[in-house]
C-alpha positions in Angstrom: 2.5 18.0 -65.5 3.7 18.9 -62.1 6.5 17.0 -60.4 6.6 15.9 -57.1 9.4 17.5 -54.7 11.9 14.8 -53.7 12.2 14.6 -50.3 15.4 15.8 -49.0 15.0 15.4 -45.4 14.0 17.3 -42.1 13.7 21.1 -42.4 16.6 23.5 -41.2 14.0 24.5 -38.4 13.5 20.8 -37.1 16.9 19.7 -37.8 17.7 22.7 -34.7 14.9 22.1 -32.6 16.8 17.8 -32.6 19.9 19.5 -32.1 18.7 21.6 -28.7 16.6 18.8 -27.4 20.0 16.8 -27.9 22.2 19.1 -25.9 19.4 19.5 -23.5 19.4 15.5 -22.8 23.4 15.7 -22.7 23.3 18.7 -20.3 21.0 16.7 -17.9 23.2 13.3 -18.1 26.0 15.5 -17.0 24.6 16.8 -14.0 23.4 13.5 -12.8 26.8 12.2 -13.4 28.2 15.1 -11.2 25.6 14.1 -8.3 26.1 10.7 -8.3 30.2 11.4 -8.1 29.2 14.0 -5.0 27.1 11.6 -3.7 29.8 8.9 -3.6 32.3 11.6 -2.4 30.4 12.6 0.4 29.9 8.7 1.6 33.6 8.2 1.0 34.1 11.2 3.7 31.4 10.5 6.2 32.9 6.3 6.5 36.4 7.9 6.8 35.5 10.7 9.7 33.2 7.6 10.7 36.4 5.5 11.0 38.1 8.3 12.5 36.2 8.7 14.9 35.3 5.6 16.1 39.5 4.9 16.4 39.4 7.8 18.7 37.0 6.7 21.3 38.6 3.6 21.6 41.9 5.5 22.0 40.0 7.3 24.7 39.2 3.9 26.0 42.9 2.5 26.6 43.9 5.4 28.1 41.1 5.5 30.8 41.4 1.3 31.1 45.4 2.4 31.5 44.1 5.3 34.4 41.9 2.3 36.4 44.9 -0.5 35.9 47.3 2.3 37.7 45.5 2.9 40.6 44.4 -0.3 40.8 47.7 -1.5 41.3 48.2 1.0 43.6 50.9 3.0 41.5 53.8 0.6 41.4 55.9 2.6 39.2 57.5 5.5 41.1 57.7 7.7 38.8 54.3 7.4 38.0 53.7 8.4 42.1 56.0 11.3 42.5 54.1 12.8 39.2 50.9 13.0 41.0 50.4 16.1 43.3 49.1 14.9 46.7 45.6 16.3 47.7 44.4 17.6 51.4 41.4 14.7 51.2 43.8 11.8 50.8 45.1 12.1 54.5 41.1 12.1 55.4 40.1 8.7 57.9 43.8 7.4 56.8 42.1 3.9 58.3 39.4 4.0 55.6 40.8 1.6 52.8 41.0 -2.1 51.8 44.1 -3.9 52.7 45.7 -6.2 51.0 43.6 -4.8 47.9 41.9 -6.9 45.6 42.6 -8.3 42.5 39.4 -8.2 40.1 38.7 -11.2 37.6 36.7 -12.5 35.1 32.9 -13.5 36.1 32.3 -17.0 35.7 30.0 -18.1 33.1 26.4 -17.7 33.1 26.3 -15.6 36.7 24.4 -12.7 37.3 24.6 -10.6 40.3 21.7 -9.0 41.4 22.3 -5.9 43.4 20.2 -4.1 45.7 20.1 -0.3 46.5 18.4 1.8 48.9 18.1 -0.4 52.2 17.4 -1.7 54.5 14.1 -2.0 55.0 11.3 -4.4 55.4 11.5 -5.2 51.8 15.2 -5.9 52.6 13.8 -9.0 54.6 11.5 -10.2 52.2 14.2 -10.0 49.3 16.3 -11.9 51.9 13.7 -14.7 52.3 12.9 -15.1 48.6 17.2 -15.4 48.5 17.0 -18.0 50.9 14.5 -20.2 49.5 16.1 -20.2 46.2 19.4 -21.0 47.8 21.1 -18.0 45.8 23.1 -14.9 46.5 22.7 -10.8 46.4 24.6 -7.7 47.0 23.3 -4.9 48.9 24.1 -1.4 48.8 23.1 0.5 51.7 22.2 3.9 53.0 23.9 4.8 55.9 20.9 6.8 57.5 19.0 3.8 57.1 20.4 1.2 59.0 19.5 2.8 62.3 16.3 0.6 63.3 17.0 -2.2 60.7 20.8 -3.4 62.3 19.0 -6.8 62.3 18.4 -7.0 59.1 22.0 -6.0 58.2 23.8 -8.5 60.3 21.4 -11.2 58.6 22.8 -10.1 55.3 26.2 -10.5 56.5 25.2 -13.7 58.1 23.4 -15.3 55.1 26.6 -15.2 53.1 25.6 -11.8 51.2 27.5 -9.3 50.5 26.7 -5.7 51.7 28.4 -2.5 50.3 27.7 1.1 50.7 25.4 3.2 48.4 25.8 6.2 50.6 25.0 7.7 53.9 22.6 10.5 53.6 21.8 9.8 50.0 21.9 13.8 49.1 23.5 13.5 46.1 24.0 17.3 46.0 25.6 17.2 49.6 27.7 14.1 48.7 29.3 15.3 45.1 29.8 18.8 46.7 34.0 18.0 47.0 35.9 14.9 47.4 35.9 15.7 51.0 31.8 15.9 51.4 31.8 12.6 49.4 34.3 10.9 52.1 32.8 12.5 54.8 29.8 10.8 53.8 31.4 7.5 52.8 32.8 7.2 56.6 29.6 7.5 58.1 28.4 4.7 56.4 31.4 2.7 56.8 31.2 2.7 60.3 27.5 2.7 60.7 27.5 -0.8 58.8 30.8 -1.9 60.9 28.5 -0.8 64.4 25.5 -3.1 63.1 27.4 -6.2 61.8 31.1 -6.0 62.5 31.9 -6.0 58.5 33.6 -3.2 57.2 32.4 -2.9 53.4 35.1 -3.6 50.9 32.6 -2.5 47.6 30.6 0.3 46.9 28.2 2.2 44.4 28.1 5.6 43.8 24.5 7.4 43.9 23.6 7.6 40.9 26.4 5.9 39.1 30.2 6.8 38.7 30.0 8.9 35.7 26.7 11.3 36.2 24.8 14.6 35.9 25.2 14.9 40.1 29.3 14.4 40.1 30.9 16.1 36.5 32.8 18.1 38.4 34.5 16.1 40.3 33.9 12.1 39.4 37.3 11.5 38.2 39.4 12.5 41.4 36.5 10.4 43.3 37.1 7.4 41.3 41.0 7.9 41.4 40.9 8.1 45.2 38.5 5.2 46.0 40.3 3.2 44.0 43.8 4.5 45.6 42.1 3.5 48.7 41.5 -0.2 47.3 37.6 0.3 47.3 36.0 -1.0 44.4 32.9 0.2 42.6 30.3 -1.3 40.3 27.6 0.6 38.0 25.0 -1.8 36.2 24.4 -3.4 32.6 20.9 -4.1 33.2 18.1 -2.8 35.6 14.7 -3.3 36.5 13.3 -0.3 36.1 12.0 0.8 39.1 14.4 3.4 40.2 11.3 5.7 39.4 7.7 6.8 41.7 5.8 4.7 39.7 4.7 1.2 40.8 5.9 -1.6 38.4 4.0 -5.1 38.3 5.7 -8.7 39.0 6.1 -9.0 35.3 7.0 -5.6 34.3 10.3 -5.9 36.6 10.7 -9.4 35.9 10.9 -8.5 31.7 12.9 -5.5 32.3 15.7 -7.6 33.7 15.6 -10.6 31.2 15.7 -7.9 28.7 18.7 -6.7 30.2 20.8 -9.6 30.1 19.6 -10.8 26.7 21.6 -7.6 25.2 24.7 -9.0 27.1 26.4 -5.5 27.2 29.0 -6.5 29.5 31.4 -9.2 30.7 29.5 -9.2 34.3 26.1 -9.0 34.1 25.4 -7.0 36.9 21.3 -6.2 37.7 20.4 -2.9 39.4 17.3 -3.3 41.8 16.2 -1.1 44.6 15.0 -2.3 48.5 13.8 0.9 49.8 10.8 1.2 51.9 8.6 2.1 48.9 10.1 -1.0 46.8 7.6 -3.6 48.0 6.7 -4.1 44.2 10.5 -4.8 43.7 10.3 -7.4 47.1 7.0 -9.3 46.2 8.7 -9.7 42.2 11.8 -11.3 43.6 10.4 -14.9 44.0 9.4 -14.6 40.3 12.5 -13.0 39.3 14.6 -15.7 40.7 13.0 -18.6 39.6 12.7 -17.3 36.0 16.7 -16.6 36.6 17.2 -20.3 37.3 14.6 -21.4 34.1 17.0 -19.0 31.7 20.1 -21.1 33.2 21.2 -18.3 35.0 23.4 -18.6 39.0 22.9 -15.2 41.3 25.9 -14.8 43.2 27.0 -11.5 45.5 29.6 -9.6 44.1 33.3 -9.1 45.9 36.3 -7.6 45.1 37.5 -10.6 43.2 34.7 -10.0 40.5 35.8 -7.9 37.6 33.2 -4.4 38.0 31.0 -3.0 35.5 31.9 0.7 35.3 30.2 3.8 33.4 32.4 5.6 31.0 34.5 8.8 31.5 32.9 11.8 29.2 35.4 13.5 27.2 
């Protein structure tokens, strides 16, 4: 009679086939562990350079607010003076600079200034009578070359309790940012041209463009040193409209645009940028709507003066 064979377990084969599929399964666990550690490394390093670098830029920061505070008080430390090699264009139109200079604050709550570049025009005088009828208050900045024709229109900004500042004279912005001397040569002009046609000598300015742009790398931090020197002050924009370009924007379109602009509340002093050129009449007809949706949002337009604390542009580095 035959006896079964007792069963004495896997084969020698299988038993080494379990074996490799074993190390083949530990082998895989230990390369997922070694991603997931590189993985974490790697986040661990990017947050720390992350961290790094975002302590540097606000480094950067203190020491261009600490630049803007200097001149802004005029240098008061002596040392601080004698460090700073005089330059030929500082002893340009010596009588071109606001005296005493003024001492820039804090905006008061829920004002917006609505600034207008590019004028006068006609569309300066319908801005001015949607302004009126609303009972609020603009800044414009001007182009020199400009006023000649329209010296009505800038005494009646003067006269309506606006505030008028200089954009530029010729608006070249190749021409102007040439050298700190082209860009005072140009300021003058429009200095006086605004002083001939309403007796006010403009305290505030924009620069074409904005302080810190494509048009003025070479040169934007001397420019900003000496206007401020001079006790000029400048103001960029948190928040436009949009129709800086060719295109034609609706009632709407521009109204939006600036809403959306303030909602983000990227700065301290919400300051609008808007345009009164001679091809603006969308901007002109819009600024009825604008206004009254201004007032609906709980929003005051007032003009802005050396007392209010200026939106600026950062320096690159």
């Amino acid at each position: 009679m035959l006896r079964r064979r007792r069963y004495s377990g896997y084969s020698s084969r299988y038993r080494r086939r379990r074996v490799s599929v074993s190390a083949v399964f530990r082998f895989i666990l230990i390369i997922l562990l070694i991603g997931v550690i590189g993985y974490c490394a790697v986040t661990v390093y990017r947050a720390f350079r992350s961290s790094a670098y975002i302590a540097e830029l606000e480094t950067q920061n203190k020491t261009l607010q600490a630049t803007v505070d200097r001149y802004q008080a005029a240098l008061p430390d002596p040392s601080i003076a004698e460090s700073i090699e005089p330059m030929d264009y500082q002893t340009l139109y010596p009588e071109m600079k606001v005296d005493p200079k003024p001492t820039p604050a804090a905006a008061p709550a829920n004002t917006v200034y609505l600034t207008f570049d590019g004028g006068p025009s006609q569309n300066t005088a319908t801005i001015l009578d949607a302004l009126k009828n609303a009972g609020q208050k603009a800044t414009f900045f001007v182009v020199g070359k400009n006023i000649a024709g329209n010296e009505a229109i800038v005494k009646r900004i003067v006269d309506e309790g606006h505030t008028i500042g200089i954009r530029s004279y010729s608006n070249d912005y190749n021409a102007i940012y040439a050298s700190p001397e082209a860009f005072l040569e140009d300021f003058h002009q429009a200095y006086q041209a605004v002083y001939d046609a309403c007796g006010v000598y403009p305290t505030v300015f924009r620069f074409p463009g904005g302080s810190v742009s494509p048009y003025n790398q070479a040169n934007y931090e001397q420019l900003i040193a000496e206007m401020l020197r001079r006790g000029f002050i400048y103001y960029d924009w948190s928040a436009s409209a949009g129709d800086d370009t060719s295109a034609s924007r609706t009632i709407t379109q521009i109204t939006q645009a600036v809403l959306n602009g303030l909602s983000k509340k990227s700065s301290s002093t919400p300051v609008v940028l808007l345009h009164d050129g001679a091809n603006k009449t969308s901007t002109a007809t819009a600024c009825a709507n604008l206004l009254s949706e201004l007032s609906r949002a709980g929003y005051t337009c007032d003009r802005l003066t050396g007392s209010v604390r200026p939106v600026t542009f950062a320096y690159n580095r």
